[in-house]
Wavefront OBJ file of the C-alpha trace (Angstrom):
o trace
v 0.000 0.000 0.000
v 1.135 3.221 -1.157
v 0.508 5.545 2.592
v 1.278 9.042 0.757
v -1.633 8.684 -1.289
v -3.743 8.674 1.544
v -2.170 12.191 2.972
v -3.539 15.400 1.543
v -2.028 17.198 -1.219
v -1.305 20.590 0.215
v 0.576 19.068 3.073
v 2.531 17.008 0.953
v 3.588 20.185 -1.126
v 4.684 22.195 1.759
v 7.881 22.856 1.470
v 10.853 22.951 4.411
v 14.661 24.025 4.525
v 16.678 22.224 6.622
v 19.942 24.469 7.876
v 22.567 22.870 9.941
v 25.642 24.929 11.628
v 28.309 24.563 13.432
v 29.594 27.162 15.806
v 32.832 27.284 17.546
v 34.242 28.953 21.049
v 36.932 31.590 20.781
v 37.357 31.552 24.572
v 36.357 29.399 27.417
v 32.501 29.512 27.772
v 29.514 28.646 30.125
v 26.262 28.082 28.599
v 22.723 26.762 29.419
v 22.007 23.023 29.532
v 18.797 24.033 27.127
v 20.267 25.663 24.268
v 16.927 26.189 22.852
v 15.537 29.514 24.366
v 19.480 30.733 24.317
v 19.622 30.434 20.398
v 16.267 31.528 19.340
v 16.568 34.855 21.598
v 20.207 35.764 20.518
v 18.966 34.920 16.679
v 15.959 36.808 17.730
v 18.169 40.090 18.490
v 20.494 39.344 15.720
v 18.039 39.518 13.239
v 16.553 42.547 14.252
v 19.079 44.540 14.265
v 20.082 43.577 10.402
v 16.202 44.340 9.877
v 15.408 47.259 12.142
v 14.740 50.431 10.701
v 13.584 52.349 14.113
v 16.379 52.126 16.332
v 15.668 48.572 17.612
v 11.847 49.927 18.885
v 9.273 47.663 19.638
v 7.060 46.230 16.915
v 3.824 47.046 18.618
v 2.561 49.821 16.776
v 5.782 50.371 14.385
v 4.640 51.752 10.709
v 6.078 49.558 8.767
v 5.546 46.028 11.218
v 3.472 44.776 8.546
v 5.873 44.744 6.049
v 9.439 44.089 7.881
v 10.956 40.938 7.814
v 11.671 40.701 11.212
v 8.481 41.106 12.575
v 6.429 38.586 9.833
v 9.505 36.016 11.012
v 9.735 36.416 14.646
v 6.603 38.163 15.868
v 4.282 36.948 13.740
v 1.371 39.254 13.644
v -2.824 38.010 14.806
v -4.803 36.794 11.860
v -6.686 39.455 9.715
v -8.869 39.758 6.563
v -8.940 36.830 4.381
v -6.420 34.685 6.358
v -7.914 35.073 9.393
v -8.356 31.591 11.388
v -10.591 32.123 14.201
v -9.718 29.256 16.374
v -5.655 31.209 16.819
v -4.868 34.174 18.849
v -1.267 33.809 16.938
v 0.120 32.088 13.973
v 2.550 30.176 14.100
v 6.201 31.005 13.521
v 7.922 29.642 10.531
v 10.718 28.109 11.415
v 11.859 25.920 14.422
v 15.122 25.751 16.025
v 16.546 22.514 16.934
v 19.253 22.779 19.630
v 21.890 19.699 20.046
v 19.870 17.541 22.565
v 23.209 17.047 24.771
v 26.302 19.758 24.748
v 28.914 19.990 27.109
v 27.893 23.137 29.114
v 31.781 24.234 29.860
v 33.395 25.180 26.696
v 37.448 25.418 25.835
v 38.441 27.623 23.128
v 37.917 25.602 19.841
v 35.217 23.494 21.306
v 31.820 23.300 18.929
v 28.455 22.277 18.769
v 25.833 22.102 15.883
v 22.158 23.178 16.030
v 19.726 22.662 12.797
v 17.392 25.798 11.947
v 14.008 24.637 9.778
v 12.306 27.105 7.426
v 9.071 26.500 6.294
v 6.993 27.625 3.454
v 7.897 31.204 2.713
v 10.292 31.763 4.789
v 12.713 29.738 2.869
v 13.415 32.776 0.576
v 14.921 34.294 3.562
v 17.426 31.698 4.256
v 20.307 34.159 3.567
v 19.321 36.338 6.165
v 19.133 33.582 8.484
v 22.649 32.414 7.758
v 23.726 35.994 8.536
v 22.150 36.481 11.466
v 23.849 33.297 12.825
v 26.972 34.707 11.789
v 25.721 38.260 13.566
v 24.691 35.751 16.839
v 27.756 34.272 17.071
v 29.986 37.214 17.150
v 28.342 39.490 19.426
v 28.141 36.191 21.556
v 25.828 33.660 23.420
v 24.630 33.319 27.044
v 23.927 36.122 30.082
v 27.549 36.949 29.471
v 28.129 37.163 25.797
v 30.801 34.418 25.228
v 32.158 34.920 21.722
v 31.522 32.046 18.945
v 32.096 31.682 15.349
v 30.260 30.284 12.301
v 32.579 27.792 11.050
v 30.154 25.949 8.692
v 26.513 26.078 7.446
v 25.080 23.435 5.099
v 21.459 22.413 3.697
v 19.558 18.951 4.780
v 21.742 17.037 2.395
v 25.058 18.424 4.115
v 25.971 20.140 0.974
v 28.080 22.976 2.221
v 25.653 26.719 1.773
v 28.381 29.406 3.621
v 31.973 29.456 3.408
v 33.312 30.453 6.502
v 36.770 31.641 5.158
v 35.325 34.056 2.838
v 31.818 34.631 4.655
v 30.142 34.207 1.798
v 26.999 31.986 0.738
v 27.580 29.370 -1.577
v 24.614 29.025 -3.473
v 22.892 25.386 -3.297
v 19.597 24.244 -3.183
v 18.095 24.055 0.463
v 14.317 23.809 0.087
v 12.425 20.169 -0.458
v 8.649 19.561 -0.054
v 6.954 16.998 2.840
v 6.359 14.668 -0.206
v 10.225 13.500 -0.485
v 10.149 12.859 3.501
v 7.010 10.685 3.743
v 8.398 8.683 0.031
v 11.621 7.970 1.851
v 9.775 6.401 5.179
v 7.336 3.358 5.264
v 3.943 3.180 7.263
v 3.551 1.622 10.125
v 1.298 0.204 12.971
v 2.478 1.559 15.798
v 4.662 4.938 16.480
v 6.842 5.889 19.401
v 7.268 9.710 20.700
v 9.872 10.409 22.816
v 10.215 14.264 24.358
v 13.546 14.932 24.862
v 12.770 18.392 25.005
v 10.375 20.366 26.848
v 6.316 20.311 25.482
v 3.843 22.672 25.985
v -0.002 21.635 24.845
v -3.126 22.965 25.766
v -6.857 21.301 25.999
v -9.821 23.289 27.063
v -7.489 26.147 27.724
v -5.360 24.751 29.960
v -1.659 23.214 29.997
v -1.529 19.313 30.121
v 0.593 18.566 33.029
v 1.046 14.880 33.266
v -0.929 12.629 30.924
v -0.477 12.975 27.010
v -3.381 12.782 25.350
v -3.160 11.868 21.758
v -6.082 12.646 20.452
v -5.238 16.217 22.132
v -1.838 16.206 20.605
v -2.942 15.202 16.944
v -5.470 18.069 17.051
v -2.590 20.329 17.810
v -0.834 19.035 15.090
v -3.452 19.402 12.463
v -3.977 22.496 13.599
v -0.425 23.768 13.641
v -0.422 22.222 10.202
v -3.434 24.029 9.056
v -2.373 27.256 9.671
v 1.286 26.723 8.566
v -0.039 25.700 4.805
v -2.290 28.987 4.658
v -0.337 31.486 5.991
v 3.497 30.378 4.867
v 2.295 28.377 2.358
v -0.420 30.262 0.701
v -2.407 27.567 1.077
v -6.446 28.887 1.329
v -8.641 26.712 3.518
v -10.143 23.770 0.733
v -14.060 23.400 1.539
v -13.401 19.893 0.171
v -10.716 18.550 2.264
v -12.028 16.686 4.886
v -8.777 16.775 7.208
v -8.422 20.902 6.949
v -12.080 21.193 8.025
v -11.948 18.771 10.491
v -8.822 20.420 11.828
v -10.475 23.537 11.864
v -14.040 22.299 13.662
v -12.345 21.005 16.637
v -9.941 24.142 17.042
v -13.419 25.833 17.050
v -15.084 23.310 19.679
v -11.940 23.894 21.947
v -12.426 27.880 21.556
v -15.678 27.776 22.401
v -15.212 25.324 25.746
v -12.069 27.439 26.513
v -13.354 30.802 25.560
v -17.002 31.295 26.228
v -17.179 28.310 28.828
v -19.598 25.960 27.043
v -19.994 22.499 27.743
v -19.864 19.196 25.632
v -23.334 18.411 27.156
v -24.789 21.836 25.546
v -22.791 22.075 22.425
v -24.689 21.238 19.324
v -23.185 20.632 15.741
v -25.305 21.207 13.189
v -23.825 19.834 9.631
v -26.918 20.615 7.390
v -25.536 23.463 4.656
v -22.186 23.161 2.869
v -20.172 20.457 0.936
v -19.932 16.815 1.437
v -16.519 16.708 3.427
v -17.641 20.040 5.292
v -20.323 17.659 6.814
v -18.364 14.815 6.964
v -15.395 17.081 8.649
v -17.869 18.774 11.351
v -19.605 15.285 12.146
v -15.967 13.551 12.612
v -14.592 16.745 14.478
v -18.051 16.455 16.716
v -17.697 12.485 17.544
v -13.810 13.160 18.300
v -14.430 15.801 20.488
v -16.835 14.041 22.390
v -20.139 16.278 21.394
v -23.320 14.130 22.208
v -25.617 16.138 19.848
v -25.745 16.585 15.746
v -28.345 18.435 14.288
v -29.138 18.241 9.916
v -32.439 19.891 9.187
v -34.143 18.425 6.166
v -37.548 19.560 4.637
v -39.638 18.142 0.970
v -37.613 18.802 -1.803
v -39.227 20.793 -4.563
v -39.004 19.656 -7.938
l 1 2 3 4 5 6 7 8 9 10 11 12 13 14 15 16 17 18 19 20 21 22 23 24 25 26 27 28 29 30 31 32 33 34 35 36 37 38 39 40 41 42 43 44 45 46 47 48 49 50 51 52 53 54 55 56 57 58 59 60 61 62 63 64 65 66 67 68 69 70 71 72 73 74 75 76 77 78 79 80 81 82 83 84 85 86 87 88 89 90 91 92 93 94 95 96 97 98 99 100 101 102 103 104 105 106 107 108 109 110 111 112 113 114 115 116 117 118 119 120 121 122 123 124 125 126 127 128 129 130 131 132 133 134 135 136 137 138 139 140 141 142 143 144 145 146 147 148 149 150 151 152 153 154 155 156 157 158 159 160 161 162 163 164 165 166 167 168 169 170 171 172 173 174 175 176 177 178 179 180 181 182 183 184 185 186 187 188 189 190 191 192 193 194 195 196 197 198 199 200 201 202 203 204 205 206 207 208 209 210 211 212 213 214 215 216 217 218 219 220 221 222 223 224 225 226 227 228 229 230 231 232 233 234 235 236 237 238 239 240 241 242 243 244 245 246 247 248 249 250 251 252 253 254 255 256 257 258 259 260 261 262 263 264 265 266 267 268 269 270 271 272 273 274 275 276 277 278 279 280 281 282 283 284 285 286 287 288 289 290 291 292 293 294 295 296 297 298 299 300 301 302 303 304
């Protein structure tokens, strides 16, 4: 059985850079045993200063947040107008930083470690800037007390060099590759195993999880995160005939509206009368996951 048929097109066609670099100490250096909120707020500061064209003000307000790079990468702005997805105070950011799960801590002079940045959708186009900014990052230097680093190497998912450190250049390669060549390369399977290895953060009925995962909570996230990633880096409109974006969208709704306005599953009501085939089949699916007790389809005599 061929399992990427059976995954929806505009998820398959979404499209992901893959940017791996190595950074090395100039002097001895002390950092944090999570790397991850270290790199993303030094990359953070990094880029805005290569973007910033008000003095390194806040975006809140700023006349041209709308349009600035930084702010569309790093502060990505509430949904509005067309693209507006009810069910998200935010949208999501589009890129993740993966920091190296283990790393020494103490650093000598000339010791490294390697960290993986991953665009998505749009924001692939601005790889250059990110290799900069990791350049910028590493200079003015990591950690509470600014220990210095430098880029020594940058390369693209394949490990096909992208930035030459001698010359500080970019070497131009390809870095971008849709979801479709990932799921080809792997084959389906029964059963899955998840291991966090780094902290996780979900929400259900607007509040955190704090010791049992739920995955029927955690797949929702997912297709929602997925969702929204495809229609606002990805350009990707919501299809009123795929049955796993509405569906997605449905139960973000349910969860607003028990979060939100403090409804119940016992007074919820779905009604799935009007709209397209997989709108109804995405609402009633959505309702029965979610644990809603009551559907509603109003039918009448057809006139002929």
């Amino acid at each position: 059985m061929n399992h990427v048929k059976s995954i929806p097109r505009a998820f398959l066609a979404l499209r992901l850079a893959r940017l791996r670099f190595t950074l090395e100490a100039q002097l001895e250096a002390k950092l944090p045993l999570f790397l991850g909120s270290t790199l993303r707020g030094g990359l953070a500061m990094a880029f805005k200063r290569m973007n910033c064209t008000y003095g390194m003000r806040a975006c809140d307000g700023c006349l041209v947040q709308h349009s600035c790079t930084y702010s569309n990468l790093f502060e990505t702005p509430i949904a509005t107008g067309q693209q507006q997805i009810r069910r998200l105070r935010d949208i999501p950011h589009p890129f993740l930083i993966e920091p190296p799960i283990t790393h020494p801590e103490n650093y000598k002079a000339g010791n490294q470690f390697t960290f993986d940045i991953i665009l998505i959708g749009n924001a692939i186009k601005h790889y250059p800037l990110f290799v900069f900014a990791v350049n910028e990052m590493a200079n003015v230097g990591l950690g509470a007390n600014r220990y210095p680093f430098r880029l020594i190497g940058g390369t693209n998912h394949q490990g096909v060099p992208i930035y030459n450190s001698d010359t500080g250049q970019l070497i131009d390669n390809q870095v971008s590759y849709p979801v479709k060549d990932i799921c080809e390369n792997n084959v389906s399977a029964s059963k899955i195993r998840i291991d966090l290895v780094t902290p996780l953060r979900i929400r259900s009925e607007g509040s955190l999880l704090k010791r049992n995962l739920d995955m029927q909570v955690l797949f929702r996230n997912l297709c929602r995160r997925l969702t929204s990633l495809l229609t606002f880096h990805e350009n990707e409109p919501l299809d009123e005939n795929n049955v796993d974006q509405i569906f997605a969208e449905i139960t973000e709704l349910i969860n607003e509206m028990l979060s939100t306005h403090h409804c119940d599953l016992e007074t919820l009501e779905i009604d799935f009368t009007s709209g397209t085939k997989a709108m109804s089949a995405g609402a009633i699916l959505a309702a029965v996951s979610s644990g809603i007790q009551s559907l509603r389809y109003i039918h009448g005599q057809r006139l002929h």
